[in-house]
C-alpha positions in Angstrom: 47.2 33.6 -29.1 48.1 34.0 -25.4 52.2 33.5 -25.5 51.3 30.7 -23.0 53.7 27.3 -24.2 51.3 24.2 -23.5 52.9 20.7 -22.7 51.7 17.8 -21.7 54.3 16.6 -18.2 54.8 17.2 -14.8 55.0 21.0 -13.5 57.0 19.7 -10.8 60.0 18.7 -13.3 60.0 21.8 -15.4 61.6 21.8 -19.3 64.2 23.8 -20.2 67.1 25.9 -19.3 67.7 28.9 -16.7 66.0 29.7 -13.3 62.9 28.2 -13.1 59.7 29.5 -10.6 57.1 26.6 -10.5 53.9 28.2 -9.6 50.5 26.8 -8.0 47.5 28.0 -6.1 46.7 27.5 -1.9 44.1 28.1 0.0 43.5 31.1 2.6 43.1 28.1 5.7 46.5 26.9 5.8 45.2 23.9 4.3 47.7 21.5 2.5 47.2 18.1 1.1 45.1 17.8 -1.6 45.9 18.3 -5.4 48.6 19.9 -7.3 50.5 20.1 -3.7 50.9 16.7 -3.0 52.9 16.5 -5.6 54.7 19.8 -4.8 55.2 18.1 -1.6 56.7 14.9 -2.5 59.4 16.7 -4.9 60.4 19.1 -2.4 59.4 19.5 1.6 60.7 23.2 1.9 57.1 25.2 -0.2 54.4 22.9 2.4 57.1 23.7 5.7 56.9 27.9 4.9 53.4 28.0 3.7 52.2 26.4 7.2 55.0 28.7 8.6 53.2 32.0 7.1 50.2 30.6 7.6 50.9 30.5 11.5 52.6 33.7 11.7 49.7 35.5 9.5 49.2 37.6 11.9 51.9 39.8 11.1 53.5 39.0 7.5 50.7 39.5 4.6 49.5 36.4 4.1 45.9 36.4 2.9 44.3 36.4 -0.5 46.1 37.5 -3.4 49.6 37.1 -1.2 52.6 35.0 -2.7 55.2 33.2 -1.2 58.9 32.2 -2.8 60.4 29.4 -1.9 64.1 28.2 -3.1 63.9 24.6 -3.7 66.8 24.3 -5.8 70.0 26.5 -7.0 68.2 27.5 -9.8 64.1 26.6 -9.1 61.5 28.2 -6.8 58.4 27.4 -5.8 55.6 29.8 -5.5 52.9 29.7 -2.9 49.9 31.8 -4.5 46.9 32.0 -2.5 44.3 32.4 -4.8 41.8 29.6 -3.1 39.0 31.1 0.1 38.8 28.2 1.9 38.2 24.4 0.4 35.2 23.2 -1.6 33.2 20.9 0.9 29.3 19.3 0.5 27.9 22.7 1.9 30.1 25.2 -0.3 27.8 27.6 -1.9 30.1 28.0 -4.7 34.1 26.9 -5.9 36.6 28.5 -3.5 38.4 30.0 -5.9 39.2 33.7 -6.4 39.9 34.8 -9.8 40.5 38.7 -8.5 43.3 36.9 -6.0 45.1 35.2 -8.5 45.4 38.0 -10.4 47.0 39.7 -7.3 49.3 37.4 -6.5 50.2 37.1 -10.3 52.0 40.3 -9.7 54.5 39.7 -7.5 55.1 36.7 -9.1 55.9 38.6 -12.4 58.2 40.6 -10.4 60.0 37.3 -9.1 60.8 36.4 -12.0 61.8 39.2 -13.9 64.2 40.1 -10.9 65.6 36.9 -11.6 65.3 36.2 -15.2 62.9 33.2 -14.7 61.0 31.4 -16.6 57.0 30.6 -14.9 56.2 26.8 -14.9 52.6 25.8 -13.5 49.5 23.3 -14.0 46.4 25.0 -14.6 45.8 27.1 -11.6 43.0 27.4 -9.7 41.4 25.4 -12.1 41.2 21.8 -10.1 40.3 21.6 -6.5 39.8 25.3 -6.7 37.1 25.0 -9.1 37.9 27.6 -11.2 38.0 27.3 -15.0 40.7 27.9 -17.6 38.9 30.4 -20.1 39.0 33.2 -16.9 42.6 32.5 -15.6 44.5 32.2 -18.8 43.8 35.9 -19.6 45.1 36.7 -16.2 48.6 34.9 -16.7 48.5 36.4 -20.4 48.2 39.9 -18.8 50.4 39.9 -15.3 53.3 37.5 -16.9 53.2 36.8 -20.6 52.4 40.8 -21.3 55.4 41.6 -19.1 58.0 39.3 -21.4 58.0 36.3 -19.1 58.0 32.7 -20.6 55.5 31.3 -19.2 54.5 26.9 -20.1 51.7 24.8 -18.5 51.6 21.5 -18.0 48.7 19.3 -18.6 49.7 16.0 -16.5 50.5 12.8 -18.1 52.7 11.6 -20.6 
C-alpha cells in the first residue's frame, strides 16, 4: 500500500478540492512536443513558454537533471516541470532516457511546493511513457519524497 489514489481521467483536469500541482516529466534538451505535454500544452500555454524560457537561460538558473520548475496556471493549479528525462529515445538510443535518480531529485522540491502551499500532487505515470521508464521503480519514489511527507498524491491512468 503506497498512499498513492489511482483513477482513471485526465491529469490535466485534476479531481477534488484545494490548490492543485499537476506534475509531469521533461527532458534535459529543451525538447517539447511529444506525450503527456501536448496535452499540458493544449490546457494551458504558460508550463511549455517557461520551460523553453529556463531551458534558454540554463546557463545561469539550475536547470538540468533532477531540477523543477512551478508554474501558476490557475488561481489555485500549478504546473510542474520535472526534468527527470536525458535526452529523447531515438533508433540509436542505447537505452530509455529516463533517470530514475532525477526524478527522485526533483521529487523533492516538488514535495516542498506543495507542502508550502497545502497542495495536493496530481500526475500520469511519470517517466513511465516516452521516457521509458517503468512504474514498479517510480512509484516507490513518489511514495517516499511526497506520500511519506503527508501529501495527497492521485494518478491518472487516461481514458474514461
Amino acid at each position: 500500500m503506497t498512499g498513492i489514489d489511482y483513477v482513471r481521467g485526465d491529469a490535466t483536469a485534476p479531481g477534488g478540492k484545494g490548490v492543485k500541482i499537476v506534475a509531469h516529466v521533461c527532458n534535459d534538451l529543451g525538447g517539447w512536443g511529444k506525450g503527456f505535454v501536448r496535452a499540458v500544452s493544449a490546457r494551458w500555454p504558460e508550463p511549455e513558454t517557461a520551460y523553453r524560457r529556463w531551458h534558454r537561460e540554463r546557463a545561469g538558473n539550475g536547470f538540468g537533471l533532477g531540477a523543477a520548475q512551478f508554474v501558476q496556471v490557475g488561481p489555485y493549479l500549478w504546473v510542474a516541470n520535472l526534468v527527470g528525462q536525458r535526452g529523447i529515445r531515438t533508433s540509436r538510443s542505447a537505452g530509455p532516457p529516463v533517470r530514475y535518480e532525477a526524478i527522485d531529485a526533483a521529487l523533492g522540491p516538488l514535495g516542498d511546493k506543495a507542502l508550502e502551499l497545502g497542495a495536493s500532487v496530481h500526475m500520469p505515470r511519470i517517466g513511465c511513457g516516452l521516457a521509458g521508464g517503468t512504474w514498479e521503480r517510480v512509484e516507490p519514489l513518489i511514495a517516499g519524497r511526497l506520500v511519506a511527507r503527508g501529501i495527497a498524491v492521485t494518478v491518472y491512468d487516461f481514458g474514461g
